[in-house]
N, C-alpha and C positions, 0 to 999 in steps of 0.2 A: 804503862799507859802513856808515860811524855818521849817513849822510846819511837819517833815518829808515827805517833797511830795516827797519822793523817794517811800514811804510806803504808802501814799495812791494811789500812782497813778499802784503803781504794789503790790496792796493785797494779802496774803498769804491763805485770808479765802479760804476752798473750792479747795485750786487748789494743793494739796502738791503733785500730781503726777506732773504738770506739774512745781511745784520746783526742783524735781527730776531730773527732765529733764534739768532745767536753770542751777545746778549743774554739771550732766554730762557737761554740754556745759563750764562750767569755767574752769572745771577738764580739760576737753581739750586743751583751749586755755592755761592755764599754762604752759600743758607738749608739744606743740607744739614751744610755747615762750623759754621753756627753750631748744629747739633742735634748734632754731633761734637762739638764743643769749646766748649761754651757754658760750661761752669766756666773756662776758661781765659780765654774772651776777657771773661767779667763779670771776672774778676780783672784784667785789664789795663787795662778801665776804670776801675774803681774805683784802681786805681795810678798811674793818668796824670790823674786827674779831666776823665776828656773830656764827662761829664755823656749819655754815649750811653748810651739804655734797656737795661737790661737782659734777657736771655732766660732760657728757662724749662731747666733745666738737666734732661736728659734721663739717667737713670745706666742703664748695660747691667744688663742681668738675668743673672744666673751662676747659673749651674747648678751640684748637688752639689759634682760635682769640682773648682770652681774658687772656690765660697765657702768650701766644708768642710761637714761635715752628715753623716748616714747615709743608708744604705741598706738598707730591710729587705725582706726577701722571704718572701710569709706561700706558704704553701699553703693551700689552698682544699679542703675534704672535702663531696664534693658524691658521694659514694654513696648517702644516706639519699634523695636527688631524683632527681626522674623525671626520663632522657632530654631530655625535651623542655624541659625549666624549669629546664637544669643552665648555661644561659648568664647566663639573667636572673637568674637568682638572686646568681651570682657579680658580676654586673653592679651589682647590688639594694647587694651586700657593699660592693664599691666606692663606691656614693657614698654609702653611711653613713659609709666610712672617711674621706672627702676631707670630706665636713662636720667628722667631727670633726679632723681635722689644718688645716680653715681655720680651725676654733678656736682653735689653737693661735697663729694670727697671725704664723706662719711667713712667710719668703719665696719667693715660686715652689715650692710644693712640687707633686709629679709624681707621681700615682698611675695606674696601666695594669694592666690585666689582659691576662696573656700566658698560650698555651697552649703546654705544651712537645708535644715530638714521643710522649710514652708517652701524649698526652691528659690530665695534670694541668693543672688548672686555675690558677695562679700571680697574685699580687697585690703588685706590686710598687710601693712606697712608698720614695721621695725625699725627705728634710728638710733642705734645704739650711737651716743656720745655725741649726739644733737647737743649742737647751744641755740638758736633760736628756733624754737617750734613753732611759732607764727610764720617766719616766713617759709621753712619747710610746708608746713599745710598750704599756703597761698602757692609754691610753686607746684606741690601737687595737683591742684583742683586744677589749674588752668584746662580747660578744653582743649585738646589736642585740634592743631592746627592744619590741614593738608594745602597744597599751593601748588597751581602748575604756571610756572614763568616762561620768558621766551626773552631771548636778549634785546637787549633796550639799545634801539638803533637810534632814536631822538637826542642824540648825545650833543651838546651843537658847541662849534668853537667860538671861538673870543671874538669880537669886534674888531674891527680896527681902531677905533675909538679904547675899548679897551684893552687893547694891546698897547697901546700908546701909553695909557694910565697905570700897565703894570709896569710897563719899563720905568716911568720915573719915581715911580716909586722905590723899584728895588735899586736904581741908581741912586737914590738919596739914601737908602739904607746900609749900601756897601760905602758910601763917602760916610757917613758916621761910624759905622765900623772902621772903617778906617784913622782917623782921627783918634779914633780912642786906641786905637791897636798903637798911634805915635804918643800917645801920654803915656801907654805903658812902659815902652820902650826907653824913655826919656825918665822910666824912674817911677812913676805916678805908684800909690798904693791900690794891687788888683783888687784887693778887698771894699775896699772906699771908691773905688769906680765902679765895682758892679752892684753898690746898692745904687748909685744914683744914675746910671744907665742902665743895665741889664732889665730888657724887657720882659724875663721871666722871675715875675713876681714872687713865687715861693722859695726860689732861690737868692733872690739879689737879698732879701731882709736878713740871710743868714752870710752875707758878704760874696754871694757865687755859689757857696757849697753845694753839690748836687751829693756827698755821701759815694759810695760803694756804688759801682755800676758795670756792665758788662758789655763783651762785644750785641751781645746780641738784644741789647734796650737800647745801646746808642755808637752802631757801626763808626759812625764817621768820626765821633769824640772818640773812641776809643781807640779806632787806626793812628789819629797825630797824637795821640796820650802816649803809644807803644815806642815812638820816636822821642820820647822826650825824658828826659832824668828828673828824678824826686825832686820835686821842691821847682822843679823849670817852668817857665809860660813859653806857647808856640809864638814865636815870630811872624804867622801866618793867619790869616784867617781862614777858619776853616767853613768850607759850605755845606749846612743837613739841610734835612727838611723842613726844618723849621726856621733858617735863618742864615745869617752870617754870623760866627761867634769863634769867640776868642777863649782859649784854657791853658789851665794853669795844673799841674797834674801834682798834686796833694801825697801821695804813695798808693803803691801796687803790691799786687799781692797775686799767688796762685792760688786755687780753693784746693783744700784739705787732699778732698778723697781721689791723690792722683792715679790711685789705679782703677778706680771707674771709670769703661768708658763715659757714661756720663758727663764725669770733668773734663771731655778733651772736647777739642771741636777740629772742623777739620775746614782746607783749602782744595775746591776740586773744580773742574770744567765738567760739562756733560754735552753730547752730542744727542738730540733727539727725534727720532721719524718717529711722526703720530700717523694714525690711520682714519678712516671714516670708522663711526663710533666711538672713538678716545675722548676722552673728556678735553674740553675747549680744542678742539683738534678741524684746522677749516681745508686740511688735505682732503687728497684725491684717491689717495693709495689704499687699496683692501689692506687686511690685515697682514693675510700673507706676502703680499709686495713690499709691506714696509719689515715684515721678519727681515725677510730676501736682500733686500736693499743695507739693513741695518748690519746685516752677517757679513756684507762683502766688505764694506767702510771698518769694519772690525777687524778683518785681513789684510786691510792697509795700514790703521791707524800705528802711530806711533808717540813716542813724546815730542817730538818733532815737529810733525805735520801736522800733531792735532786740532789749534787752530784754525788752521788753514781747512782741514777737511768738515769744521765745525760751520764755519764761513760759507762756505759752498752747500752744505746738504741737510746744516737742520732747520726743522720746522720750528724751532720754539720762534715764538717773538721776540727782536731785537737781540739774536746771536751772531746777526752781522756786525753788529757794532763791540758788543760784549764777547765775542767768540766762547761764550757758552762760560763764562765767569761767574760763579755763583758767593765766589768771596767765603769767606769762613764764618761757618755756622754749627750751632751743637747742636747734639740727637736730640731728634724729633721735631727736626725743623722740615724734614721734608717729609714725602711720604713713606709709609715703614718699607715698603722692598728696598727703596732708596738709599734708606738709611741703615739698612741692613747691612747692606753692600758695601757702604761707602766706610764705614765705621770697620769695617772686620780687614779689606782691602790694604794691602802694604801701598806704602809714600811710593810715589814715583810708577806706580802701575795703571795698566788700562783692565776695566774690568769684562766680563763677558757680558756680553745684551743680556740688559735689565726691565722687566716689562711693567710701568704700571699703567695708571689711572690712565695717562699723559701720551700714553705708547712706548713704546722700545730707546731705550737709553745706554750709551757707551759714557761710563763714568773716568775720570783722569782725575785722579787723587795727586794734588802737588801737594801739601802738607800736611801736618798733625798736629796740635798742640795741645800743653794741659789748658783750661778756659782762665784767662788773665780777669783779674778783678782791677778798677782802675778808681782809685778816692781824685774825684776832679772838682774845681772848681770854673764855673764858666761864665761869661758875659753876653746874651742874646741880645745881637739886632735883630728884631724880626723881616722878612722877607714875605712875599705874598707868591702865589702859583694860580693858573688859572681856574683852580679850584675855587681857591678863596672868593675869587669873583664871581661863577657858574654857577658855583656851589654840588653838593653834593650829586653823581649821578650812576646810579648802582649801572651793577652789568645786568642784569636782569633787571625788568619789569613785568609787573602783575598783569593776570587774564583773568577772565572771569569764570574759570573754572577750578573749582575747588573741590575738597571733599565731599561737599553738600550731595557733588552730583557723580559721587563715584559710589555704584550699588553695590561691587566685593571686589576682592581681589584672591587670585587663588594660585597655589604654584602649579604650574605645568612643567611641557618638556618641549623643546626643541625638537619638531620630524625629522631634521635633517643631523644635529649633530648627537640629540637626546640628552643635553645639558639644561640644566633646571631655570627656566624662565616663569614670570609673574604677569599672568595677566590679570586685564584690567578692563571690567565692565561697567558703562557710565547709563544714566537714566536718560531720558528723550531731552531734554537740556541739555545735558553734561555731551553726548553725543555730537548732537550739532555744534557745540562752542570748540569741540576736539578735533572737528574735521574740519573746521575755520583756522583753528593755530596751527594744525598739521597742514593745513594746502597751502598758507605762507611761510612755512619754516621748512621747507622742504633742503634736504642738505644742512641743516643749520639745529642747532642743539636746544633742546627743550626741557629745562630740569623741574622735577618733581620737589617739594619744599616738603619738611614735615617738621613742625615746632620751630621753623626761621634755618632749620639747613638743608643744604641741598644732599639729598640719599640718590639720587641717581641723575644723570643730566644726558640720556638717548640720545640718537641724533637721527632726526624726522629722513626717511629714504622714501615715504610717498606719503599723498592724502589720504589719512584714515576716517574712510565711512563705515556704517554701520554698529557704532555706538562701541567698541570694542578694540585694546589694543594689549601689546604684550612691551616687559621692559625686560631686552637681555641686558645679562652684563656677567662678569665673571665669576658666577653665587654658585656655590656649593647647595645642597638640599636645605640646609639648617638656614642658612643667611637667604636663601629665596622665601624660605618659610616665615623667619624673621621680618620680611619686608613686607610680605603679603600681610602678617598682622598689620605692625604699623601702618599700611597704607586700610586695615579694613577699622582701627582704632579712629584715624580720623574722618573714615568714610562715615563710618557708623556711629557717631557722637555717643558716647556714653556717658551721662551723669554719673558724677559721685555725689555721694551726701555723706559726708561725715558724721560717725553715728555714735562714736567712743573714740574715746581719746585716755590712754593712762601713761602718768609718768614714775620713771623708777631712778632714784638716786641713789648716785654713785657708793657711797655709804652704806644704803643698804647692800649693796652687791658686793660690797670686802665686805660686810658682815658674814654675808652668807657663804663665801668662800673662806672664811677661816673655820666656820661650821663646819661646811662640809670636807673640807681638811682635815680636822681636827676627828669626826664622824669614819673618815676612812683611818686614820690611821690606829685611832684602838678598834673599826674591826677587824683591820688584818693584823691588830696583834692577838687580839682574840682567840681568831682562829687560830695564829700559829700558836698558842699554848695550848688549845686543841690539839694540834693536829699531834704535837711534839710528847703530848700526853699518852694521847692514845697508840701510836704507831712508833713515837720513840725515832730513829737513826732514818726510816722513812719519810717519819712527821717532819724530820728537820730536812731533809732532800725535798718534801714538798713545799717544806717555809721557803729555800733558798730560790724554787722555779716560780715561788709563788712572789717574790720580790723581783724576779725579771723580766715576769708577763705585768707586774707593775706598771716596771718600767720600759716595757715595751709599745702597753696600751697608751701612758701617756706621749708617751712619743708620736703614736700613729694619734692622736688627740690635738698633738702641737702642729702636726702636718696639714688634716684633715679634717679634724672636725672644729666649731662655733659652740663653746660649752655654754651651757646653761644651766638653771640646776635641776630639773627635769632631767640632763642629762649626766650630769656628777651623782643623783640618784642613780641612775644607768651604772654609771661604774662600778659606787658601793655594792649593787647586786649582783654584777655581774663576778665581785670575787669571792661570794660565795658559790657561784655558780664555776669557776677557776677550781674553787678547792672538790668541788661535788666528782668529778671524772677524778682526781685523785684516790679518793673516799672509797669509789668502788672499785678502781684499781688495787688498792691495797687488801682489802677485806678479801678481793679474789685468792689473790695471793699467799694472804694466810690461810685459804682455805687448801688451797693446792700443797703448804707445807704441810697440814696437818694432815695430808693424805700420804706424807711420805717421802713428798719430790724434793730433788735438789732445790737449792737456793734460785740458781738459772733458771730453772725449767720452772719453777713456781713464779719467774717473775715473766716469762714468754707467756706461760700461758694465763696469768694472772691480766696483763695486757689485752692477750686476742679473743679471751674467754667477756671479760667486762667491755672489752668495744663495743657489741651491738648494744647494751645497756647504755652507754655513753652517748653514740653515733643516734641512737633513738630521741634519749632525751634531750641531745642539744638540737638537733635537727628541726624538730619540735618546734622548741624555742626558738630556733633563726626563722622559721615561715610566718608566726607570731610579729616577728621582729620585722620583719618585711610586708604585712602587712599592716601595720600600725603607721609605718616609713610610707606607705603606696596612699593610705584612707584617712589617716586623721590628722589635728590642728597642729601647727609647726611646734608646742609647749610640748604634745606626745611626742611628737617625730623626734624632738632630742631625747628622748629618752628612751626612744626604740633603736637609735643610729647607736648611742654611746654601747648599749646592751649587745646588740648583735656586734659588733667593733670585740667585746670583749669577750661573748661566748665563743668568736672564730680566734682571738689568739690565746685562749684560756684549751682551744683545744691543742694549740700547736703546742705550749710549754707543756701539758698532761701527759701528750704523748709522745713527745718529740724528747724535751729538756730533762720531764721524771724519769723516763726511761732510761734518757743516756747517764742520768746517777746513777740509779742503782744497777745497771748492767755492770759500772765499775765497782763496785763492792766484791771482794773477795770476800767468797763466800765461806772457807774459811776460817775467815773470823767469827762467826756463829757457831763454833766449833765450843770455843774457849768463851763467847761473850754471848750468850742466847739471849740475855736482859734486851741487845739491843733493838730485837723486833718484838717482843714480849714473852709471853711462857707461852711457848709453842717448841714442842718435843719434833724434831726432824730426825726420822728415822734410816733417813738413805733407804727408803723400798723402793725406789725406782730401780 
C-alpha cells in the first residue's frame, strides 16, 4: 500500500494526453487559488523571505447587507407624463441618480427601477458604506436640472481708472514683497516673518507651513521648490496666481507607487486644428480639411521645428505666445484620448493625430517623471487681477430655455452618414426661444447643461425653426441612448418621495459572513463524508473537483459578482447542486460495471449515458436562474446570479475535472482492490 499507490493506482502508461489534461486542471486550481487567497499567500512570502513575485490581491465586493450602508426607496410620481414616456422618464431619473451617487465615491452602489403590482413606479438605491445618509438623500432628491446656454459676449474690460488702481496696487505689493524678500536674505527668521506678513492666514499661524504639496495643486511653488536644496529659501520671488511670494522648501519626496503610471506625470507641446463643431472651436475648416491639414504638419513635424510649426498653424488660444506648452501634468488632467496617448508615448517622440473633444492634435512628449511631492513653507503678498475687480464672469450665460420646455428626446440616425444622433422636441415656448438663440449664434456654440455640466456644446450652422433640433456628436448607440434619457429626465420632471429608508450595520454584516462561512464549510464537509462513503476512491475524486469548483466559483465571485447573502445562500445550494451531476455519473457507472464492462467503458458510458439526466436537470435550473436575474428585486437577483454562476461551473468540474480523474485510474487495480468502488463483481463480459 505505501509502495507508491499514488502511482499505481493513477498510471501514466498510455494516457499522456489525459495527463495533459490532469495538468491544465492543477494549472488552474493554482491560478484560481491564488486570485482566492493572494493576501494570504503574499503574506507567507514575505514571512518566509522565499523572494516569490507577488499577486495582485483581488478583495470580494459586498453588498449592503454585508458592508453596512442604507437603503432608500424613492417613489416615482409620473402622473404629470404621458403614458408612453412614463418608463423613460423614470429610466431618465435613474441615471441622473447613479451619476450622482457615483459622486459620492461610494462602493458598489445598486440603483434599479422596480414596478410594483398597483403600477407604481419604485427607485431603489443601495449605499453600501455610506457615512452621512442625510446628505446622500439631499443630493438625491435634487430635481434634475436641464439648461441651454450660449456664450456670454457682456465680458467687459477694466477702466482706465481701474487699470490705474490695479497697477498701484500690485506695485505696492511687489515693493513689500520685496522688502521682506531683504530681511530674509539679511538673516531674518522665515518662520517669525511669515506669521506677521504672510497674507495667507492658515498658513502664516503655523510659521508658513503649507504641509505636503504637488506640481499639480501649486505649479509655480513647486517649479522654484524643484531648483532648490532641503532646508534652502528662493532668492527670488516667485509669481502665482495668487500673489507674489517667497519659499522656503522644508523636504521632497517621490510618492511610493513608482511603477504606476499614475505617479508619473509628464512634459509635452501639442499642436491643435479644431474644425466647425469641435468643442470651443471658432475655425472655418470641416472636419475633413482639418484631418487633411493635421496629416500633412504630421509629415513635417519634427523635434526641431515643432515649435515653429505650432506657432504658425494651430488653432488653440495663445500657442503663439506658448507654442503649444502645456508644462507637466499627471493623468487625468487632460482629456482620456489625450491622455492615453501621452502617457503610453516614449520621451522625445511625436505622436500620430489624436482626435478629441477639441479636434485633431499632434502630441510632442519632452519628458517623464515620477510625481515629486514638495514639504514648503511660504510667505503671500497678495496681488489682485482684473478679476478681482470685474469680478466673476462665466463663459456661458443663461437663456431662457430649459427643460420645462423640451417635450422628449429620442435617438435617431443620421441620412447621410447613419451614425446615432439625439433629437430634440421643444413645446410652442421652447420652440420660439430656440429659434431666437439659434438665429443669433449662428457659427458660434450653444451647450446643453444638465445638473450644472456641460454634456454637449453644438455648434449652431443655421436658424432652427419649427420647434425641433438634433445634437450630433461622436455617440455610439448606448451613449446616444444615454443622453436621450438624461435630457428626457430633466425634460420630464420626475418627483421622488422617499418612502423607506433602512439601515444595515457593519457588524451585522461580519456577523453574517462568518455564518455563512462557517454554514459552507461543514456542508461541503458533509457531503464529502457522503460522497467518500458511498462511492469510496470516486467519492474522493468527486471531494477533490468538488474543492476546485470551490475555488473556481469564488474566484469568478471576486471578479464579477457584489455578494450578498441572498447570494452566499446562492452558493451553499449551488454545491449541492455541484455534487448532484456527480451522484448520477457514478450510480451510472456502477450500473455499467455490474453489467460486466471494463472499468473504461463503464466510465464512458457512465458519462454519456447520465448527461441528458444532467444537461436536463441543470438546463432547467439555469432558465429558472435567468429568470429570477431578468423579473425580480435586486435581494432575488443575488441569489439567482451566485446560483446560475455555480450550476455552469459545477457542470464544467463534473464533467470536465471528474472525468479527467477517473479516466486516470488504472483500472487494474480493481483487480486486487474491488473495496475501492464498492462490492460490485466486474466480470470482463465485454
Amino acid at each position: 500500500m505505501s509502495e507508491n499507490f499514488f502511482t499505481k493506482v493513477f498510471k501514466p502508461r498510455g494516457k499522456g494526453k489525459l495527463w495533459w489534461g490532469f495538468a491544465a486542471v492543477m494549472v488552474l486550481t493554482v491560478f484560481v487559488f491564488l486570485v482566492d487567497f493572494g493576501k494570504g499567500y503574499n503574506q507567507f512570502v514575505d514571512n518566509n523571505k522565499l523572494g516569490l513575485p507577488h499577486v495582485k490581491e483581488v478583495p470580494f465586493k459586498l453588498g449592503l447587507d454585508l458592508m453596512g450602508g442604507s437603503q432608500l426607496t424613492y417613489k416615482a410620481d409620473v402622473s404629470a407624463v404621458d403614458q408612453a414616456d412614463r418608463a423613460s422618464a423614470v429610466e431618465g431619473a435613474r441615471d441622473v441618480i447613479e451619476k450622482r451617487v457615483n459622486a459620492m465615491g461610494l462602493s458598489e452602489p445598486r440603483i434599479e427601477v422596480n414596478r410594483s403590482a398597483n403600477g407604481d413606479y419604485r427607485i431603489i438605491v443601495e449605499l453600501a458604506g455610506v457615512k452621512d445618509v442625510k446628505e446622500a438623500i439631499k443630493k438625491i432628491g435634487e430635481t434634475p436640472l436641464l439648461e441651454f446656454k450660449e456664450q456670454n459676449t457682456n465680458r467687459r474690460d477694466l477702466t482706465d481708472k481701474e487699470k490705474k488702481d490695479l497697477e498701484a496696487f500690485n506695485k505696492q505689493a511687489n515693493k513689500k514683497a520685496e522688502d521682506t524678500l531683504g530681511k530674509l536674505i539679511k538673516g531674518g527668521d522665515f518662520s517669525a516673518i511669515a506669521k506677521s506678513v504672510s497674507e495667507d492666514k492658515d498658513s502664516a499661524s503655523k510659521g508658513g507651513e503649507m504641509g505636503w504639496i504637488t506640481n499639480s495643486d501649486y505649479p509655480e511653488l513647486t517649479a522654484a521648490a524643484a531648483k532648490l536644496q532641503k532646508g534652502q529659501m528662493s532668492s527670488e520671488i516667485v509669481k502665482t496666481s495668487y500673489g507674489d511670494e517667497l519659499i522656503k522648501l522644508n523636504d521632497k519626496r517621490s510618492q511610493k507607487d513608482t511603477d504606476n503610471k499614475d505617479a508619473m506625470e509628464v512634459k509635452a507641446r501639442h499642436l491643435l486644428i479644431c474644425y466647425k463643431g469641435a468643442e470651443s472651436c471658432e475655425g472655418t475648416l470641416t472636419k475633413e480639411e482639418a484631418l487633411a491639414k493635421i496629416q500633412k504638419l504630421k509629415a513635417q513635424a519634427t523635434k526641431d521645428n515643432f515649435k515653429d510649426l505650432v506657432k504658425v498653424n494651430s488653432t488653440e488660444p495663445g500657442a503663439k505666445d506658448r507654442f503649444g506648452d502645456l508644462g507637466w501634468f499627471a493623468k487625468g488632467a487632460m482629456v482620456p484620448e489625450f491622455d492615453k496617448v501621452v502617457f503610453e508615448q516614449k520621451v522625445g517622440t511625436i505622436s500620430d493625430v489624436v482626435e478629441t473633444s477639441f479636434g485633431y492634435h499632434l502630441i510632442y512628449k519632452e519628458g517623464e517623471r515620477k510625481i515629486e511631492e514638495y514639504n514648503i513653507s511660504h510667505i503671500l503678498v497678495k496681488t489682485k487681477t482684473a478679476a478681482d475687480i470685474i469680478g466673476p464672469q462665466d463663459e456661458w450665460k443663461n437663456t431662457k430655455l430649459t427643460g420645462r420646455n423640451l417635450k422628449r428626446a429620442n435617438v435617431e440616425f443620421d441620412s447621410t452618414s447613419n451614425a446615432p444622433i439625439v433629437g430634440l422636441a421643444f413645446d410652442d415656448e421652447g420652440a420660439k426661444l430656440f429659434e431666437e438663440i439659434t438665429g443669433r449664434n449662428i457659427d458660434k456654440p450653444v451647450a446643453i447643461f444638465l445638473d450644472g455640466y456641460a454634456i454637449s456644446t453644438p455648434t449652431v450652422n443655421s436658424k432652427i425653426s419649427g420647434g425641433s433640433a438634433v445634437i450630433q456628436g461622436k455617440f455610439n448607440i448606448k451613449e446616444a441612448k444615454d443622453l436621450a434619457q438624461r435630457l428626457n429626465a430633466g425634460a420630464l420632471p420626475v418627483p421622488v418621495e422617499l418612502i423607506n429608508q433602512q439601515t444595515v450595520g457593519a457588524t451585522l454584516g461580519q456577523e453574517a459572513v462568518d455564518a455563512s462561512l462557517k454554514a459552507s464549510i461543514i456542508g461541503l464537509l458533509l457531503v464529502a463524508l457522503f460522497m467518500i462513503i458511498i462511492y469510496r476512491l470516486p467519492g474522493i475524486l468527486a471531494t477533490a473537483s468538488l474543492i476546485i469548483y470551490g475555488l473556481i466559483i469564488l474566484a469568478v465571485f471576486k471578479w464579477q459578482v457584489t455578494l450578498t447573502l441572498p447570494g452566499i445562500a446562492g452558493f451553499i445550494m449551488s454545491i449541492g447542486v455541484a455534487v448532484d451531476a456527480n451522484i448520477l455519473i457514478f450510480e451510472r457507472m456502477k450500473e455499467e460495471l455490474r453489467a460486466g464492462k471494463t472499468l473504461n467503458r463503464s466510465i464512458e458510458d457512465g458519462f454519456s449515458r447520465a448527461w441528458p439526466s444532467i444537461r436536463d436537470g441543470n438546463f432547467t435550473s439555469i432558465i429558472t436562474c435567468l429568470v429570477l436575474m431578468i423579473f425580480s428585486t435586486s435581494i432575488i437577483k443575488g441569489f439567482a446570479v451566485t446560483l446560475f454562476l455555480g450550476i455552469l461551473v459545477s457542470l464544467f468540474t463534473a464533467i470536465t475535472v471528474t472525468r479527467t480523474f477517473l479516466r486516470l485510474i488504472d483500472e487494474k487495480i480493481f483487480e486486487k482492490h474491488s473495496w475501492l468502488i464498492g462490492n460490485i463483481k466486474n466480470k470482463h463480459k465485454e
